[in-house]
C-alpha positions as a LaTeX table, in Angstrom:
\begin{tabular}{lrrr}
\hline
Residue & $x$ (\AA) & $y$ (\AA) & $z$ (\AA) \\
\hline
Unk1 & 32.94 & 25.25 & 77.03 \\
Unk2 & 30.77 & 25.26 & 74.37 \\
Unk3 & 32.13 & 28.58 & 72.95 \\
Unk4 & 35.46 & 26.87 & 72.55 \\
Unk5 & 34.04 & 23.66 & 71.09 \\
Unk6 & 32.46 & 25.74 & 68.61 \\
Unk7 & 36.02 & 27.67 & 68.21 \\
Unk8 & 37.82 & 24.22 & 67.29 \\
Unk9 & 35.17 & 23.18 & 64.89 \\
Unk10 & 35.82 & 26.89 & 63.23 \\
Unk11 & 39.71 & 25.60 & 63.42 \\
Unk12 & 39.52 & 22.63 & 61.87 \\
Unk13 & 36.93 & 23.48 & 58.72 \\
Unk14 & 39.88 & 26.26 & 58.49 \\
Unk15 & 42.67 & 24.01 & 58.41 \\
Unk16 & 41.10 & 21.29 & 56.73 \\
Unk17 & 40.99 & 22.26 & 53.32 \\
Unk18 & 44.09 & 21.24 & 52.28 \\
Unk19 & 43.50 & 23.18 & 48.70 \\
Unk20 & 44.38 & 26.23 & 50.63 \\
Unk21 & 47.58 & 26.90 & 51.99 \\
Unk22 & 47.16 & 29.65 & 54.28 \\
Unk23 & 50.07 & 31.04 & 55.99 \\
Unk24 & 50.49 & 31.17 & 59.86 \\
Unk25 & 50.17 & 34.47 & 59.70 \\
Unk26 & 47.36 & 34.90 & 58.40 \\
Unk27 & 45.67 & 32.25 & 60.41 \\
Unk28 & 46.97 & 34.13 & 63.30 \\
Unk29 & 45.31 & 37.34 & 62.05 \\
Unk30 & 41.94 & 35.63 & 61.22 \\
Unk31 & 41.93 & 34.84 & 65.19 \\
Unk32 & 42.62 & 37.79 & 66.07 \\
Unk33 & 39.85 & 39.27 & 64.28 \\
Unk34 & 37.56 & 37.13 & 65.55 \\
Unk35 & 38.68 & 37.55 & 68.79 \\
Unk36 & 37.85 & 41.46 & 68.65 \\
Unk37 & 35.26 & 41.13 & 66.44 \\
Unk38 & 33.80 & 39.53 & 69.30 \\
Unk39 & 34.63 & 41.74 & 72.24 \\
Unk40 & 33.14 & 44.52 & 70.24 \\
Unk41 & 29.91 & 42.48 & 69.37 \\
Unk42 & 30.41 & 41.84 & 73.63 \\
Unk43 & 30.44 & 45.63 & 74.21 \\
Unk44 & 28.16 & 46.80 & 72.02 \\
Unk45 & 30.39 & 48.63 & 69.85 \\
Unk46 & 28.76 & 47.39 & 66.58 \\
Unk47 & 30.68 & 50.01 & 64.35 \\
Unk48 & 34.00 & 48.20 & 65.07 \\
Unk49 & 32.52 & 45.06 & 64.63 \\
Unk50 & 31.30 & 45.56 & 61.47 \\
Unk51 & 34.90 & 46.98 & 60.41 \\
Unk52 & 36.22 & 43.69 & 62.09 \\
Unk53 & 33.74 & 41.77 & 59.17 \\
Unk54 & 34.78 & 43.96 & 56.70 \\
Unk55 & 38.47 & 42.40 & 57.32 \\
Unk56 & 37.38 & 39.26 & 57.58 \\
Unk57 & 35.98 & 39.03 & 54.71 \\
Unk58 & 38.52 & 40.84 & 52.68 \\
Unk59 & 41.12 & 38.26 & 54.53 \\
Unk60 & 38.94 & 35.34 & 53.39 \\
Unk61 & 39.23 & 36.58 & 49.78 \\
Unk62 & 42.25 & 37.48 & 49.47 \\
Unk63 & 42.98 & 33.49 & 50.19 \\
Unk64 & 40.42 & 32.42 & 47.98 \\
Unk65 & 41.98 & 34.42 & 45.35 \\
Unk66 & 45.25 & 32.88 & 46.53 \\
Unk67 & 44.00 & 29.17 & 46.76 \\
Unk68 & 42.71 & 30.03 & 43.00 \\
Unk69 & 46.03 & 31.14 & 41.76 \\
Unk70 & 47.65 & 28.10 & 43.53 \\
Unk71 & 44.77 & 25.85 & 41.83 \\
Unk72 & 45.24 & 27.57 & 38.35 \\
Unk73 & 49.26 & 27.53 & 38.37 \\
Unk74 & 49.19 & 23.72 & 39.38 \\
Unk75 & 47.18 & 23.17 & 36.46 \\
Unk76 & 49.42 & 25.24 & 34.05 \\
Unk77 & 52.21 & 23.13 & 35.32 \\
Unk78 & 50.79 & 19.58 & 34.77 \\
Unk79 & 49.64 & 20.42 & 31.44 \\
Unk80 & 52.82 & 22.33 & 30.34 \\
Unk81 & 54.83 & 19.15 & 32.11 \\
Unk82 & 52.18 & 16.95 & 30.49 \\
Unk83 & 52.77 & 18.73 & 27.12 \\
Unk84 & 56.30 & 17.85 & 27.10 \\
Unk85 & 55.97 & 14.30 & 27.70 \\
Unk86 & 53.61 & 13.94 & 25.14 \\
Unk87 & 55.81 & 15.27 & 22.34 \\
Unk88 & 58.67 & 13.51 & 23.66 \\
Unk89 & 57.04 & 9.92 & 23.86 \\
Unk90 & 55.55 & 11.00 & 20.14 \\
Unk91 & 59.33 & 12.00 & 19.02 \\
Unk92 & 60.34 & 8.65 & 20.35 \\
Unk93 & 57.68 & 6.54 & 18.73 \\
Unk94 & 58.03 & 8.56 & 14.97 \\
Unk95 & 61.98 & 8.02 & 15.52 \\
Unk96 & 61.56 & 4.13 & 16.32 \\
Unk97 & 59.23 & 4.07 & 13.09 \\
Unk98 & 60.99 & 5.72 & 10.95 \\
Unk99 & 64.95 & 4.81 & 11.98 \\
Unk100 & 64.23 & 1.40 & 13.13 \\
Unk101 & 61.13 & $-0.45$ & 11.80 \\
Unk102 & 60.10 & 0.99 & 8.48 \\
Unk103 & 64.50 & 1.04 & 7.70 \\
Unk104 & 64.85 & $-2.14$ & 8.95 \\
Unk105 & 61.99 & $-3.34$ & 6.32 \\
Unk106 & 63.87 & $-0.90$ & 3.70 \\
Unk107 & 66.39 & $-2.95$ & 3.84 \\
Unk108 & 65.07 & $-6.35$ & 3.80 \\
Unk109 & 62.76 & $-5.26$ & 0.74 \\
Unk110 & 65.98 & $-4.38$ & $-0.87$ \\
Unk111 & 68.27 & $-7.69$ & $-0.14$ \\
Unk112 & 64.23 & $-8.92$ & $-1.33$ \\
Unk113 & 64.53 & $-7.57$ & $-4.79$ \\
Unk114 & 68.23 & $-7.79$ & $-5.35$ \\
Unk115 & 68.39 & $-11.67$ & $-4.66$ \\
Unk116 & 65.19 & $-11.92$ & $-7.21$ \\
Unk117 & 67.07 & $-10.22$ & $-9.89$ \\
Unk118 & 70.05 & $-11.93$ & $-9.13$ \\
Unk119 & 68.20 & $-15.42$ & $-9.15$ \\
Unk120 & 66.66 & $-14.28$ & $-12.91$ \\
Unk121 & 69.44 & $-13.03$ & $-14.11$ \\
Unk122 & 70.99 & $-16.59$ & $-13.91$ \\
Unk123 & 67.60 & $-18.31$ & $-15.18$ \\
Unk124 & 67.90 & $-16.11$ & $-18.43$ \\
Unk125 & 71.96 & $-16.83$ & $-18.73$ \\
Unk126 & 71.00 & $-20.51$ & $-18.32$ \\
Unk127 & 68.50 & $-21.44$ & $-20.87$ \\
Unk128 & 70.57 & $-18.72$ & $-23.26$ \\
Unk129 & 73.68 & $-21.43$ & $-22.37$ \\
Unk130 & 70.83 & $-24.71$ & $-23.18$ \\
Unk131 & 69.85 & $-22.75$ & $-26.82$ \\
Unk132 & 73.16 & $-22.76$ & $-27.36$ \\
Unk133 & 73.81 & $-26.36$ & $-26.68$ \\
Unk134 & 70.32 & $-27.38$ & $-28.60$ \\
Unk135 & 71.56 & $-25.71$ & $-32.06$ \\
Unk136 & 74.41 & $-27.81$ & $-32.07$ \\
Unk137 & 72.32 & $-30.97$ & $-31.29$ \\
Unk138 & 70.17 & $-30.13$ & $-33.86$ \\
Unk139 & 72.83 & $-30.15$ & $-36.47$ \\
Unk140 & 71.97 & $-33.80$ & $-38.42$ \\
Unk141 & 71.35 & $-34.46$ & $-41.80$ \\
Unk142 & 68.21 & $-34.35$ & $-43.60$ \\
Unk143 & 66.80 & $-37.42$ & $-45.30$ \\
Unk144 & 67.73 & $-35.71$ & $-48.85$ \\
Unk145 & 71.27 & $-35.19$ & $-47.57$ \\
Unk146 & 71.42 & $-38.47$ & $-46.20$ \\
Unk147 & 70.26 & $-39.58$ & $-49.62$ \\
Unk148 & 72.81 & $-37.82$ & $-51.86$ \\
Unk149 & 75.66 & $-38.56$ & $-49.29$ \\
Unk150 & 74.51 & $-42.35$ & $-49.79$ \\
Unk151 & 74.71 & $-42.13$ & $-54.15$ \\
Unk152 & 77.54 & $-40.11$ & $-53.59$ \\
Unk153 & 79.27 & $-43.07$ & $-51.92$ \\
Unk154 & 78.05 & $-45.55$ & $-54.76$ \\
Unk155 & 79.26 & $-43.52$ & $-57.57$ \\
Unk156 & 82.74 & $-43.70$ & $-55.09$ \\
Unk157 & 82.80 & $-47.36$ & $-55.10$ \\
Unk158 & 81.92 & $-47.55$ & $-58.90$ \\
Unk159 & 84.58 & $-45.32$ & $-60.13$ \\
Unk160 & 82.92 & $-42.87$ & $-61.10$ \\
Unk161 & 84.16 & $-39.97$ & $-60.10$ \\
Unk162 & 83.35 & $-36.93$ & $-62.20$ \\
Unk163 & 79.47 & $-37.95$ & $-61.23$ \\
Unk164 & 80.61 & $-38.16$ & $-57.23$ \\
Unk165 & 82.28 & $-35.15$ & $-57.31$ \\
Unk166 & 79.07 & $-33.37$ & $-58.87$ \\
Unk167 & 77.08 & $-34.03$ & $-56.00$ \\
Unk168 & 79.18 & $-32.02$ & $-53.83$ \\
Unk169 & 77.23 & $-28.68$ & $-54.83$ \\
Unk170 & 73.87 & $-30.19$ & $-54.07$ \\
Unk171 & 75.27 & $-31.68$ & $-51.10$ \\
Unk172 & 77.16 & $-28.17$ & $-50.32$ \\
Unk173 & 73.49 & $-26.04$ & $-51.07$ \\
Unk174 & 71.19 & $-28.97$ & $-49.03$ \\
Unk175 & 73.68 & $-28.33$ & $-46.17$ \\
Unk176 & 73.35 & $-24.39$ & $-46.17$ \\
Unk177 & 69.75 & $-24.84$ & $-46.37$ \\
Unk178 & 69.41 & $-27.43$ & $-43.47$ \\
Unk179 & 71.70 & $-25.40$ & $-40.80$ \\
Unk180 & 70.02 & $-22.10$ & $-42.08$ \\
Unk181 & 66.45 & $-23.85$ & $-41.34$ \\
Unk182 & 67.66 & $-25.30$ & $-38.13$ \\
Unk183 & 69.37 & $-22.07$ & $-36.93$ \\
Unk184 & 66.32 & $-20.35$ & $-37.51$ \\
Unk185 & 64.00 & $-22.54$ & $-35.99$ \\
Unk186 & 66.63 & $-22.83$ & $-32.97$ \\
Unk187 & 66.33 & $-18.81$ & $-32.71$ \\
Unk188 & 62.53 & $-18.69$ & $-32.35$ \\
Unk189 & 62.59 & $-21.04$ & $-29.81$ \\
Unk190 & 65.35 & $-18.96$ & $-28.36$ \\
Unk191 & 63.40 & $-16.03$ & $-28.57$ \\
Unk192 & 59.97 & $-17.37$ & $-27.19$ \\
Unk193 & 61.72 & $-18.96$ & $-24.61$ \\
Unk194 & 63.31 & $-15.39$ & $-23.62$ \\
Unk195 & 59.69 & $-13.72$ & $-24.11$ \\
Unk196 & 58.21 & $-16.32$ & $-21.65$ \\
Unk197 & 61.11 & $-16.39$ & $-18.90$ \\
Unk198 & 60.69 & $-12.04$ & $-19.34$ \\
Unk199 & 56.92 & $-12.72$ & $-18.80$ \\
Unk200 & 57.31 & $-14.87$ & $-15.64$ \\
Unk201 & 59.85 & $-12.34$ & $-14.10$ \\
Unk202 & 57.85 & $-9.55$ & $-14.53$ \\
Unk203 & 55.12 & $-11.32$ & $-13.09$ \\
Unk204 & 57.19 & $-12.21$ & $-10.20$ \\
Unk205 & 58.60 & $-8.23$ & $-9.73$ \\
Unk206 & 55.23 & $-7.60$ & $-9.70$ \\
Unk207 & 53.81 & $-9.70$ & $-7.57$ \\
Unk208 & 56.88 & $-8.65$ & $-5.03$ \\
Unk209 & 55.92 & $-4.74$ & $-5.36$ \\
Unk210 & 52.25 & $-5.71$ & $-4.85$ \\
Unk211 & 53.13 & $-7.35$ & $-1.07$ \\
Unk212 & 55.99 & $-4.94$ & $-0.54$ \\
Unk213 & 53.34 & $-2.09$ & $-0.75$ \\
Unk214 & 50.79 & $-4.32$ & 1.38 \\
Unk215 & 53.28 & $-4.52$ & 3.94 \\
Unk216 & 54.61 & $-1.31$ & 3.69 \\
Unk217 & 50.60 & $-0.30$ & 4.27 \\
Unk218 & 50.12 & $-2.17$ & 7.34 \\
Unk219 & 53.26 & $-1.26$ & 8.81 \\
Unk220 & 52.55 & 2.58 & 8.08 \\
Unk221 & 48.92 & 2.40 & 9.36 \\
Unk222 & 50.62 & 0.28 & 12.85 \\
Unk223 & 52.55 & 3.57 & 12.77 \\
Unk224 & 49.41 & 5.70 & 12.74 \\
Unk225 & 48.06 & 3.85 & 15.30 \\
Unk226 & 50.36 & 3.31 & 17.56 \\
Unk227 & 50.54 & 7.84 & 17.13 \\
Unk228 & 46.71 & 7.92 & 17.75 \\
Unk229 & 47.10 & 5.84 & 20.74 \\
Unk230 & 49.58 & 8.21 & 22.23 \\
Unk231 & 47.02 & 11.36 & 21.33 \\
Unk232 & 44.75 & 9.88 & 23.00 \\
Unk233 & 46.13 & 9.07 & 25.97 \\
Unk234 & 47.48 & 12.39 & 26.37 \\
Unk235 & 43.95 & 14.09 & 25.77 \\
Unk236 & 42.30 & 11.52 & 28.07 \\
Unk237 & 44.92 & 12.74 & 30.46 \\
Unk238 & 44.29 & 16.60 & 29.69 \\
Unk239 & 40.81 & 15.82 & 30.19 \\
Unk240 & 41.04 & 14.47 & 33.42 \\
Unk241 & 43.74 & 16.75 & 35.03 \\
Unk242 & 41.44 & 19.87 & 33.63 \\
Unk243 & 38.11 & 17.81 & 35.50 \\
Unk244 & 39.78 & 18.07 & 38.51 \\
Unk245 & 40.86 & 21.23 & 38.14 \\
Unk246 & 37.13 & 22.40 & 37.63 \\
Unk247 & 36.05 & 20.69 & 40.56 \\
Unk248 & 38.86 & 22.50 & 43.48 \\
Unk249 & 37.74 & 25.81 & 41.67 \\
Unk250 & 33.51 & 24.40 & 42.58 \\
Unk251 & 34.53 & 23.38 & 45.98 \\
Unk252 & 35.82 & 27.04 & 46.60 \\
Unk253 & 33.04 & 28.88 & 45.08 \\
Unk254 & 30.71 & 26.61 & 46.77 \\
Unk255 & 32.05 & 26.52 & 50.37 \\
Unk256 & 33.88 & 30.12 & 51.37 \\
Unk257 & 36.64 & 30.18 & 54.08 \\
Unk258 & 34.98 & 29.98 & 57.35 \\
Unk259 & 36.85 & 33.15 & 58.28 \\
Unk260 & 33.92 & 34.92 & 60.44 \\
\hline
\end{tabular}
């Protein structure tokens, strides 16, 4: 009795380690052994027992070895299936970057700039359209003009003539001198009011490019991270499959097949 409860605790340490997958046959062989290894120990015939240990224990390493290669191509297989998810989810993240995000803020940093140009292209065609309107207001008479315009009138109403009509040249000259003095004035206006509207929409371009780049930064360093992240994971991952991978190959160095 207590040779066969000593025979089922053999059994189960054998069939308990689940790392090993050791055939029927085998298992069949191993009692067999055992069972003559036995009888000869029994008999007295140490000679074939000892060959009957020298199977055994080529039988228990041959499934070690086994169990190893088992262990090891398990491994292979969850890195190599672990590999491939990796660069897929990476292809998938770099694609939803670079197709979808970073385009989609391509194009709203275009439509961006375009209405900006378009909204200071009609400032500048607008206060060219108000110069325009203020050299024609500007157009009055000088106080000289108004002058000779006023003894011109007199002379009229006196009957003299000859004298009226020889104020028409200083009139004529005063005039000339007046719209030439206005238009000129008119233009530098004009032209520093160009210089400060191109001065303001530079500033503004600028200060558009300056938080298109910030954006552009942040978004490409989200990117990055969002990369790392997946890197990470997948080492942390490689890490632990390979830890448990170390510790089956321990647990078969450190406790042999109880084959004999």
């Amino acid at each position: 009795v207590k040779e066969q409860i000593m025979e089922r605790k053999r059994k189960k340490r054998f069939t308990s380690r689940s790392v090993i997958n050791t055939t029927p046959v085998a298992h069949r062989y191993v009692k067999i052994l055992q069972m003559h290894k036995k009888a000869c120990e029994q008999t007295g015939d140490y000679k074939e027992a000892e060959q009957a240990k020298r199977r055994l224990r080529a039988l228990q390493q041959h499934e070690e070895d086994k169990c190893k290669r088992i262990i090891s191509t398990k491994h292979q297989t969850e890195l190599l299936a672990l590999k491939a998810t990796y660069r897929e989810e990476i292809t998938e993240i770099q694609r939803k970057w670079d197709e979808d995000i970073l385009q989609a803020y391509k194009d709203e940093v275009a439509s961006q700039m375009i209405e900006l140009k378009r909204r200071q292209e009609e400032e500048l065609y607008y206060a060219s359209q108000n110069e325009g309107r203020s050299i024609s207001v500007l157009g009055g008479r000088s106080p000289k003009l108004t002058e000779l315009k006023k003894r011109q009138e007199h002379l009229t109403q006196l009957g003299k003539y000859k004298d009226a009509v020889k104020l028409n040249r200083q009139i004529r000259e005063i005039k000339e001198l007046d719209s030439a003095k206005q238009n000129r004035h008119a233009n530098e206006k004009a032209s520093q009011r160009m210089q400060f509207l191109q001065h303001k929409h530079n500033k503004e371009i600028n200060a558009l490019e300056i938080k298109i780049s910030m954006n552009w930064s942040k978004l490409w360093n989200q990117r990055k991270r969002d990369i790392e992240l997946v890197k990470k994971r997948f080492k942390n991952t490689a890490l632990d499959s390979t830890e448990k991978y170390k510790q089956e190959w321990k647990r078969i160095i450190k406790k042999p097949l109880p084959l004999y």
